[in-house]
N, C-alpha and C positions, 0 to 999 in steps of 0.2 A: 504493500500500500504506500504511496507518494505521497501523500497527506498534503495534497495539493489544494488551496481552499481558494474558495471563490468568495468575492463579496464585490458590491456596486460603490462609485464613488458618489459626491452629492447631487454628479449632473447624470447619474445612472449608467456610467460607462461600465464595462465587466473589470475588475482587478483581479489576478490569479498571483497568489503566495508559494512560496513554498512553507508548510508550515513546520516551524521545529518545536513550537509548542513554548517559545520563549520570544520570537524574533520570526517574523515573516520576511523571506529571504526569496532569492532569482528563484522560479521554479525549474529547473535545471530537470531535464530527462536522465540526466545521468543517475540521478540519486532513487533509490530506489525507496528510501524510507526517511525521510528527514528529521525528525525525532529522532533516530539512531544514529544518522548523520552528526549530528552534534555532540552525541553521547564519543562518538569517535575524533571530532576533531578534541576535545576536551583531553581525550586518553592518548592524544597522537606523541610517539616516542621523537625526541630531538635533540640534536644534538647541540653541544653547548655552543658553537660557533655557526651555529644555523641563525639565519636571518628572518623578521617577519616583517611586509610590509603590510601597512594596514589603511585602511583609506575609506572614506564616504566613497558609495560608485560616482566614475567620472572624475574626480578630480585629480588623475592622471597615474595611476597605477600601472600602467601599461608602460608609461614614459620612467617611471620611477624602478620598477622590474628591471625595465636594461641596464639603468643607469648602476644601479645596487650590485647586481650579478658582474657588471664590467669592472666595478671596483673589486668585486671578491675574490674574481679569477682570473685580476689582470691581465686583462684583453679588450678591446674595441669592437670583437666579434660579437654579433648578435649569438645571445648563449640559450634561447629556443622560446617556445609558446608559455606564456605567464599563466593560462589558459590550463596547463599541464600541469601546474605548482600550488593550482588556486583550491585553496582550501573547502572554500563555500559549495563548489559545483564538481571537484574531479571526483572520482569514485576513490577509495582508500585503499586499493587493492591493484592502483595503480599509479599511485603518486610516486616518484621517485623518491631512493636511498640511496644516492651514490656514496663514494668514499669521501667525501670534501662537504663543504658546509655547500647551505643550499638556502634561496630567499624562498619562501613561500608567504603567498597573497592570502588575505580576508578585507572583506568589507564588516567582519566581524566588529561588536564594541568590547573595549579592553576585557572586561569579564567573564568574557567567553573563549577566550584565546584556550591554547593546550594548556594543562597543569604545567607540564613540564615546562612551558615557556617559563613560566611567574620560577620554579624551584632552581632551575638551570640560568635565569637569569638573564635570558636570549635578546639580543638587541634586538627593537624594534621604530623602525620608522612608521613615521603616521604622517603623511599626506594631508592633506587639503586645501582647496578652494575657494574662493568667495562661492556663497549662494546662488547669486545671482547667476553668473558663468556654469556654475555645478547646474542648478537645476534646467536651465537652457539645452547644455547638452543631456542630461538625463532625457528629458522628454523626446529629440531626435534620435537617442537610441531607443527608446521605449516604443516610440511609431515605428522607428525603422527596419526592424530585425526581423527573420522569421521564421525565427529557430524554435521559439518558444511561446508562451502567451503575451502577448505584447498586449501595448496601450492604444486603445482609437480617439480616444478622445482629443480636443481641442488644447491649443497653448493654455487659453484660459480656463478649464478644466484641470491639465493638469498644475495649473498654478495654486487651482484652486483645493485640489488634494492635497499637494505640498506644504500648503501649510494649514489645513485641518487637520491631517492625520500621518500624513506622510505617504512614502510608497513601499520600494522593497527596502529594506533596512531601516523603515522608521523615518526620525524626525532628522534632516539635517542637523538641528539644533542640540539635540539632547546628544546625537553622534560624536559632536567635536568637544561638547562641556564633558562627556564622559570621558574622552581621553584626554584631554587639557588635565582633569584630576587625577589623570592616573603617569602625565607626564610629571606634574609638580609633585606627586610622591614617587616618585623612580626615575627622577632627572638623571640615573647613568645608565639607564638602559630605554629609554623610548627617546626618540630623537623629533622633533618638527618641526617638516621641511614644507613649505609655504609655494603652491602650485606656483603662484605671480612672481615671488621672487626668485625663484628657481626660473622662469623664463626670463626674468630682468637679468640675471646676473648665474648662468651657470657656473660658469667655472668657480667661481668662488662658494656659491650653496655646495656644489659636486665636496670642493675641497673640506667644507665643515664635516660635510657628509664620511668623507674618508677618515677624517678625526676622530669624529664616534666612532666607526666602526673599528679602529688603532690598526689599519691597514698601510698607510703610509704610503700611500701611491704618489705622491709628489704632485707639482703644479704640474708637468708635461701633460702626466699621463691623464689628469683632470680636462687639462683643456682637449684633450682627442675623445675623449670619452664624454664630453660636450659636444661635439662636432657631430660627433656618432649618432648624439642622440637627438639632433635637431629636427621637429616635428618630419619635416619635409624628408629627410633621410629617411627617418623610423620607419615614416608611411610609404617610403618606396622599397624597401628592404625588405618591409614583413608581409605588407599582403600577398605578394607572390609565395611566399612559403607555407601560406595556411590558406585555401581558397573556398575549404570549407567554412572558416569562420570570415572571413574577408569579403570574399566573393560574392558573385549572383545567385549563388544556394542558401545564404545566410541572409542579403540584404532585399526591401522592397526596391524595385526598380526607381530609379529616378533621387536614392538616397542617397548619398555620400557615403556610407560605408563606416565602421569603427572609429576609422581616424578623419575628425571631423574636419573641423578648425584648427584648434587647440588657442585659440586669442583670447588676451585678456579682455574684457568689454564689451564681446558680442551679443551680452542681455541686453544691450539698449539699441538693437534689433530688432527684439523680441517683448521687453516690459512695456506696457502704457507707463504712461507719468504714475496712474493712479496705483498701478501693481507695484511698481519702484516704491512708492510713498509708505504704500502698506507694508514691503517687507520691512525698508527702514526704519517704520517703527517698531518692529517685532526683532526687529538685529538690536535697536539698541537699549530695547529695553533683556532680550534674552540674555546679550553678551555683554551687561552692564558691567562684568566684572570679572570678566577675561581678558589675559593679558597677550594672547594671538597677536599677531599682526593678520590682517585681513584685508585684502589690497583689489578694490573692485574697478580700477583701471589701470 
């Protein structure tokens, strides 16, 4: 049983979960039981030099994956499908164990991570995004895809979900105050790297980045490992090597495909004045007392 659950948003559009009975999450075909699912990433063994990246969807996991793995195993080669490492949707029976540390993804909230992450101590990076840019591109992936249960509804529908109740992982809001508290008490092992300033200024975030992780790559190998990972490259590198997730089997016609944009600012394409007004005041009153940087152009 998938324990895949259906409910309606406020403008009656269909929403499909996956449900783990804690956190409705992508409904992914792959998982065959989502409640157990969980129950296993919780018990997942790791090793102490394993990496986790963690992120709201969208605010650049995909970009941060290379980036992470190019630091670990010093190289500028693209090191495979993030897709493959991702905790939330690959099956456990076939996640790699290689011999060497290894980054593995969630869009999970810190409390749900492996045990073993918290006893072993596992670094982790947490990603994210302004809102406004996050939930932008969420919605073109959510219309776009069609792999799975997707979204029909309207900008202004899913805006309007967004902030009543949220979508797959819940609240934007409560996502980033939850790991911001779990950053300030284990400020030497979760690391936050800032989508906007990580495109203002790679090489220098890349560099912070190889700090935490006490890997010592130096400034060269930063600035290629920047270069490497610049949207434009990414997007020309990977979708030819996964065409099932990339391709015209995976996207609606007419979509842009995974790799969208990646621009700071491109919610004011997409917001009315009156949507921008409304998050605005939900940003500032939610993250009255967060000390984030949050960078919406």
């Amino acid at each position: 049983m998938s324990r895949v659950a259906h409910t309606k948003d406020c403008h009656g559009n269909d929403v499909h979960f996956g449900n783990t009975g804690e956190l409705w999450i992508v409904p992914s075909p792959n998982v065959k039981d989502f409640r157990e699912h969980l129950k296993k990433i919780r018990h997942f063994e790791m090793r102490d030099d394993d990496v986790i990246l963690a992120s709201f969807p969208r605010s650049g996991a995909f970009w941060h994956h290379e980036i992470i793995s190019m630091l670990l195993h010093n190289t500028t080669d693209y090191v495979g499908h993030i897709e493959d490492v991702h905790f939330d949707w690959t099956a456990f029976d076939q996640l790699p164990r290689p011999d060497g540390p290894q980054t593995y993804a969630t869009h999970f909230r810190y409390r749900l991570l492996p045990q073993q992450a918290r006893e072993k101590k596992v670094k982790v990076i947490y990603c994210y995004r302004n809102p406004k840019d996050c939930w932008v591109s969420y919605y073109n992936y959510s219309i776009g895809m069609k792999l799975m249960h997707f979204y029909e509804g309207t900008w202004t529908h899913f805006f309007d979900m967004m902030n009543n109740t949220g979508y797959w992982y819940g609240d934007w809001f409560d996502h980033v105050l939850e790991w911001e508290e779990a950053m300030n008490n284990h400020p030497d092992v979760i690391f936050p790297s800032c989508y906007e300033l990580m495109k203002k200024d790679p090489v220098g975030q890349i560099m912070k980045m190889d700090q935490f992780l006490g890997l010592n790559r130096g400034r060269e190998m930063c600035e290629k490992i920047a270069k490497a990972c610049q949207f434009s490259n990414m997007k020309a590198a990977k979708e030819p090597q996964n065409p099932e997730l990339y391709g015209e089997k995976a996207w609606k016609k007419g979509n842009p495909g995974f790799y969208r944009k990646g621009e700071i600012g491109d919610w004011k394409n997409w917001f009315t004045v009156a949507q921008s007004e409304q998050l605005d005041a939900v940003f500032k009153k939610r993250m009255s007392e967060s000390k984030l940087p949050v960078i919406f152009e």
